[in-house]
C-alpha positions as CSV (number, residue, x, y, z in Angstrom):
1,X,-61.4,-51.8,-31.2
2,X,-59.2,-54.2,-33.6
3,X,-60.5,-57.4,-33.5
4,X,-57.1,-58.4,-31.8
5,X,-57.7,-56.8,-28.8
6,X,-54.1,-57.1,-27.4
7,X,-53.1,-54.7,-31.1
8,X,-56.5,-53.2,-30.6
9,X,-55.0,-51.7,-27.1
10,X,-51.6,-51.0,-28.7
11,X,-53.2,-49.1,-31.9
12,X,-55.8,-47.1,-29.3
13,X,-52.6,-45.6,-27.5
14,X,-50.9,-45.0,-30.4
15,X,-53.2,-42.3,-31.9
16,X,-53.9,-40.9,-28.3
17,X,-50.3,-40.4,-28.5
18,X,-49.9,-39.2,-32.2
19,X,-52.9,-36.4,-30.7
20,X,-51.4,-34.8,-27.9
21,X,-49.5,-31.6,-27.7
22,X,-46.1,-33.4,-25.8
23,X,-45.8,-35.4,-28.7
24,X,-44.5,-32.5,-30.5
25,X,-43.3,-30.6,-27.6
26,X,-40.6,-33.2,-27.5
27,X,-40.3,-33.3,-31.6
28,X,-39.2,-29.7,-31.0
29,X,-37.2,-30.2,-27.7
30,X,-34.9,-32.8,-29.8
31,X,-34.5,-30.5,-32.6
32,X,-33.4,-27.6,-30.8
33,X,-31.0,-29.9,-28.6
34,X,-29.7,-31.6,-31.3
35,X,-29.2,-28.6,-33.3
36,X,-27.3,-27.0,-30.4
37,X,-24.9,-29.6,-30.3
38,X,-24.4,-31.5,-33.9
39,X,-26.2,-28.6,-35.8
40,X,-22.4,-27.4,-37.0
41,X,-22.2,-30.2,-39.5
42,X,-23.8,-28.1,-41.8
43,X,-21.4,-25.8,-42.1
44,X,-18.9,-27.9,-43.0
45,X,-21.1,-29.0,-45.7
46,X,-21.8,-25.7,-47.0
47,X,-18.4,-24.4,-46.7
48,X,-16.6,-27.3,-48.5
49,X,-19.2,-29.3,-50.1
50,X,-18.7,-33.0,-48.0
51,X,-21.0,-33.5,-45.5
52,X,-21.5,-36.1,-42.5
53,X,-21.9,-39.6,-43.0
54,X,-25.7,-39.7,-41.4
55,X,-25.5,-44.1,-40.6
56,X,-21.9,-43.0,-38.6
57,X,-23.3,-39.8,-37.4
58,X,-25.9,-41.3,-35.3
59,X,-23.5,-44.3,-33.8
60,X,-21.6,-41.5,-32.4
61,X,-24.1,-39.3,-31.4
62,X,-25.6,-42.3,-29.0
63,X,-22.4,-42.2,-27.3
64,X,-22.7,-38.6,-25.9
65,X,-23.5,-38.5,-22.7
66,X,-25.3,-35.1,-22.2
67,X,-27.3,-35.4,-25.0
68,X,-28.5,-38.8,-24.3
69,X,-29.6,-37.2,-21.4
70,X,-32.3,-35.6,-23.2
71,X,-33.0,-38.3,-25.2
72,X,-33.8,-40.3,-22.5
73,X,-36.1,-37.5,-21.0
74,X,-37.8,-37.2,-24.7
75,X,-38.5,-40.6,-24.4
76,X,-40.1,-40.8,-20.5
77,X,-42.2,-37.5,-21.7
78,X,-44.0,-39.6,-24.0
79,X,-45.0,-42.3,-21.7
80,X,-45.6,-40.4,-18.8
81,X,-49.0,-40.8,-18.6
82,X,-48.4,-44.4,-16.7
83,X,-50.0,-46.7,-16.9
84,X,-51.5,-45.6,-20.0
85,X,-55.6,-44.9,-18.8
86,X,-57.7,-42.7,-20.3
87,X,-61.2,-42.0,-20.6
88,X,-61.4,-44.9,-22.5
89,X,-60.3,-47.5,-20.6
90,X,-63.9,-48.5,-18.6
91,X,-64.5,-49.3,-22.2
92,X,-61.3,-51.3,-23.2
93,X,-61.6,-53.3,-19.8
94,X,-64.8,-54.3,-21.4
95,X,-63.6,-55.4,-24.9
96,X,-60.5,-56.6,-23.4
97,X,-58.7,-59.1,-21.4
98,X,-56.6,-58.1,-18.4
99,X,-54.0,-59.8,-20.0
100,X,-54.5,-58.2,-23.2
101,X,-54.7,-54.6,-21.4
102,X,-51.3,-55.3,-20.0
103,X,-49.7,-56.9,-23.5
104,X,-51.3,-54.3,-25.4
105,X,-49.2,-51.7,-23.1
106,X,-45.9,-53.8,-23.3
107,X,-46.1,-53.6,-27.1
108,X,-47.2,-49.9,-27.3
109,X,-43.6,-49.2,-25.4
110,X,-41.6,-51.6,-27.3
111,X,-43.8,-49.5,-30.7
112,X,-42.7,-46.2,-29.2
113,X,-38.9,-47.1,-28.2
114,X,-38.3,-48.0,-32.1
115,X,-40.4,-45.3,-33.4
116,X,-38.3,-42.9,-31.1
117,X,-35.4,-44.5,-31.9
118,X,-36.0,-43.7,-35.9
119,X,-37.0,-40.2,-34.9
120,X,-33.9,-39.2,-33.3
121,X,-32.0,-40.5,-36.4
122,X,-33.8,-38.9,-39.0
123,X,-34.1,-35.8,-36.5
124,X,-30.4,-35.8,-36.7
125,X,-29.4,-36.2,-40.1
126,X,-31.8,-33.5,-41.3
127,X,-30.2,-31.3,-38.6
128,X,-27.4,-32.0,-39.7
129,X,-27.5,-32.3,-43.6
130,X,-26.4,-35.6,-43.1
131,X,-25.4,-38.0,-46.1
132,X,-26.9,-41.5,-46.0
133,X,-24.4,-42.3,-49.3
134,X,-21.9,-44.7,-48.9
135,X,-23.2,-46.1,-45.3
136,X,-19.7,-48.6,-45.7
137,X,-17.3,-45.8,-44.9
138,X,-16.4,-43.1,-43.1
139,X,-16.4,-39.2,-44.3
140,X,-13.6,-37.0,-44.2
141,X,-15.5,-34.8,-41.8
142,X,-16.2,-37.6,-38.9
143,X,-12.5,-39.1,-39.6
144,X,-10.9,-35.7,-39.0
145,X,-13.4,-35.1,-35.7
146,X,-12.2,-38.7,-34.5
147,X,-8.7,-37.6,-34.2
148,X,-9.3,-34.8,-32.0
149,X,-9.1,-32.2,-35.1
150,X,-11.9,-29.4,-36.1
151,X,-12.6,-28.3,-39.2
152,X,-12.7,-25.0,-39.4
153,X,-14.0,-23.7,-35.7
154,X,-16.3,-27.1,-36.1
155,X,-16.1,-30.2,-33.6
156,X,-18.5,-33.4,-33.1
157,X,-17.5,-35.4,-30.6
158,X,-17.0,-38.7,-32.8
159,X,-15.0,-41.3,-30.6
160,X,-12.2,-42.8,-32.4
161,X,-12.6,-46.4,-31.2
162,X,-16.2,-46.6,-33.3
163,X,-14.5,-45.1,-36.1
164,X,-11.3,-47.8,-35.7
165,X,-13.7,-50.5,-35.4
166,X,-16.8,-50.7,-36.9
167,X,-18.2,-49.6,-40.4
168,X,-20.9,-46.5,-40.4
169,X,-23.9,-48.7,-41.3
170,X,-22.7,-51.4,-38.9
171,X,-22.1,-48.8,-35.8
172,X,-25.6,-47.7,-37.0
173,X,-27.5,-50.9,-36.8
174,X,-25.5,-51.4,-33.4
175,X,-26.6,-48.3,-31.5
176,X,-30.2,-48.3,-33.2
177,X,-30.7,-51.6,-31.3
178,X,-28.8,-50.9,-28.0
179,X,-30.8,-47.7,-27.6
180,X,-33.8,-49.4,-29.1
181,X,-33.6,-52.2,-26.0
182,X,-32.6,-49.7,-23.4
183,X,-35.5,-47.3,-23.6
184,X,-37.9,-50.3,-24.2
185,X,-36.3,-51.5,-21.1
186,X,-36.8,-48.4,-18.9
187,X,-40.4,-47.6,-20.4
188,X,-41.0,-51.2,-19.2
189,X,-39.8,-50.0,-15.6
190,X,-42.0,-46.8,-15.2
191,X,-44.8,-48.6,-16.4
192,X,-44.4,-51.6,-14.2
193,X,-43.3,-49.5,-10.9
194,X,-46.7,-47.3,-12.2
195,X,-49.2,-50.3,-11.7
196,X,-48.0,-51.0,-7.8
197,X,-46.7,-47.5,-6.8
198,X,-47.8,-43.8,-7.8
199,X,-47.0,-42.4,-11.1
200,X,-44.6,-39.8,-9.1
201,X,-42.8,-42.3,-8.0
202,X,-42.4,-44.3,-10.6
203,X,-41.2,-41.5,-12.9
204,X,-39.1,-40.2,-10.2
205,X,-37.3,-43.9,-9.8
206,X,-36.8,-44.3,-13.4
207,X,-35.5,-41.0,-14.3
208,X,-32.6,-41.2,-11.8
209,X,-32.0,-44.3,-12.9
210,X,-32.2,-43.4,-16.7
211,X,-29.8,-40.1,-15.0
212,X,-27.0,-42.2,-13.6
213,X,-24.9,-42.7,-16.6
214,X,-24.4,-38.7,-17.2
215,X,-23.9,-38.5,-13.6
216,X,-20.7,-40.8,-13.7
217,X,-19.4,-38.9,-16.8
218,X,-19.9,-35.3,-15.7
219,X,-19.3,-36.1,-11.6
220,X,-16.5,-38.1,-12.2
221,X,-18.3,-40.7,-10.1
222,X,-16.8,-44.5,-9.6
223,X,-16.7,-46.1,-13.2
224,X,-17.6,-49.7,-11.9
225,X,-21.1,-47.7,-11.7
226,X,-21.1,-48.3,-15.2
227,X,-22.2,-51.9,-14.7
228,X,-25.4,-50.8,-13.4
229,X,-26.3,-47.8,-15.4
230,X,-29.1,-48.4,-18.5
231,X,-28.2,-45.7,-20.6
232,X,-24.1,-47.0,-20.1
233,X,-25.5,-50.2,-22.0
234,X,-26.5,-47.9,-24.9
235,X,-23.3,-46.2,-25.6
236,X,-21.8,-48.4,-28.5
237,X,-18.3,-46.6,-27.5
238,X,-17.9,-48.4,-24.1
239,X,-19.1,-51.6,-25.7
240,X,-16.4,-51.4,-28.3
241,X,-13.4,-50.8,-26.0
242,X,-14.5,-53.2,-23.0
243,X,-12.0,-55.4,-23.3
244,X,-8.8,-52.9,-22.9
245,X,-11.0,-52.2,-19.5
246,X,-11.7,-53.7,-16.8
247,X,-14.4,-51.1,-15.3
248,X,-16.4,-51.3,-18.4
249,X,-19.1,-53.6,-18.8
250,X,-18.9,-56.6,-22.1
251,X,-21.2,-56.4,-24.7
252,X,-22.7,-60.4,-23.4
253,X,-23.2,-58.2,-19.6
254,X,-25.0,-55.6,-21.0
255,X,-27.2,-57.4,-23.3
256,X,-27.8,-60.4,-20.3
257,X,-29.3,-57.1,-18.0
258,X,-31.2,-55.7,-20.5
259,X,-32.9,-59.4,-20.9
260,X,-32.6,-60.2,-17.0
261,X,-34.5,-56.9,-16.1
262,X,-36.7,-56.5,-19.1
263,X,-38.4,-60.1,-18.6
264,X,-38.7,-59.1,-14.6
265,X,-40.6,-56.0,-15.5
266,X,-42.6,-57.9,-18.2
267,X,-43.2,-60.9,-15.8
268,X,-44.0,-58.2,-13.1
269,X,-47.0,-56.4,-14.7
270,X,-48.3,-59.8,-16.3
271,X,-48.4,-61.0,-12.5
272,X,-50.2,-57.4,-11.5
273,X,-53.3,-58.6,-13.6
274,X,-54.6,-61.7,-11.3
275,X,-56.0,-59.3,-8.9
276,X,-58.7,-57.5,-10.6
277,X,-59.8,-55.2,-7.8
278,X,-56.6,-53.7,-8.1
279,X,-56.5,-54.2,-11.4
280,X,-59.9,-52.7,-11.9
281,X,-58.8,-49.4,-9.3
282,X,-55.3,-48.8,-10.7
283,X,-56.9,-48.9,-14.7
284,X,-60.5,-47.4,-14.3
285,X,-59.5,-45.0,-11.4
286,X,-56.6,-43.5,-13.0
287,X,-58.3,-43.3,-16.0
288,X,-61.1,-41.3,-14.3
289,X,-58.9,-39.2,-12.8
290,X,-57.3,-38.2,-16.2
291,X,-60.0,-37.6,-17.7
């Protein structure tokens, strides 16, 4: 183990990770999702030679409701295996710190949240045949598709209020680190709920949580919902039009819950570790039962 032991951890469960089959399960489940619904950009690339701006492509795309549903879903897939033992971890309890077993973790989500993050975007730009030239304005394609206009049969949704507002490479950076501190802040959740509860649970609880946003878009549910739905908080288009209303939560509110809740899940699991019987049954035991 690395001489750090709290990267040692981190490092440990990120090869486990880069081994097993889900790992590319999901690789292929965004693909074909993502192909489904953005994959007609390439036609209007090879029908009239100007293709998507990828930096603007991806802003957009994290507004989508639906298919950040199965972002979202990617992303608890990977980490379902709360609270992270293995086989291995009689002999990281060893090596290791309780403290550092529970840091290492923490940084191993925050690793895979950005990691994901990238993934989607290059995902989607290969998909499809995104540009990454000129990241400082907008294509004709995603213009046209902003106004409510296809292009021959072809139609992403691309929300006119990014477009008005915000430059391709800026919407990009935005949404990168909304979704980026949104799925860090639900894999915090699972994991925490994991070391007091049962994984079931704790996958259950988070999911429906992670679910409530494309529940009040499709289900036409109460929009004030909005101020206590994670993945809302992602979706750069709501951010961007908060202040014409009233039902839609500010940028400052979103980014104060993702702090509020991400240092309770943080402090929460750092707490977990001062009682090492449980610490030592919850680690070792699920461990042994994974194995």
């Amino acid at each position: 183990m690395h001489k750090n032991t709290t990267l040692g951890v981190t490092a440990m469960l990120t090869k486990k990770l880069l081994r097993e089959p889900k790992f590319y399960l999901v690789i292929a489940m965004l693909v074909a999702v993502l192909d489904e619904y953005t994959g007609g950009a390439r036609h209007i690339l090879l029908q009239y030679h100007f293709g998507v701006n990828a930096w603007g492509s991806f802003a957009c795309i994290t507004s989508y409701s639906y298919l950040m549903l199965w972002v979202v879903a990617g992303f608890l897939i990977l980490i379902s295996d709360v609270p992270f033992s293995s086989e291995n971890t009689l002999f990281e309890c060893v090596r290791a710190k309780r403290i550092q077993s529970i840091l290492g973790r923490i940084w191993y989500i925050l690793l895979v949240s950005v990691l994901y993050t990238l993934m989607i975007f290059v995902l989607s730009s290969i998909v499809q045949f995104a540009s990454p030239l000129y990241p400082d304005r907008w294509d004709k394609a995603l213009y046209t598709m902003s106004r409510g206009q296809t292009i021959n049969g072809v139609f992403l949704r691309i929300p006119a209020s990014i477009v008005a507002v915000c430059s391709p490479i800026g919407a990009w950076a935005a949404a990168s680190a909304l979704l980026t501190i949104v799925l860090f802040m639900i894999g915090l959740m699972m994991f925490t709920l994991s070391l007091y509860l049962s994984k079931r649970f704790a996958i259950c609880i988070t999911g429906l949580w992670a679910a409530l946003d494309f529940a009040i878009v499709y289900m036409i549910l109460d929009p004030s919902l909005l101020y206590g739905s994670p993945m809302s908080w992602a979706r750069l288009e709501l951010l961007v039009t908060a202040g014409y209303y009233t039902q839609q939560p500010s940028v400052q509110y979103c980014l104060l819950m993702l702090l509020a809740f991400s240092g309770l899940w943080i402090t929460a699991s750092c707490l977990f570790v001062k009682n090492q019987k449980r610490f030592d049954r919850k680690m070792i035991g699920e461990g042994e039962q994974g194995s």
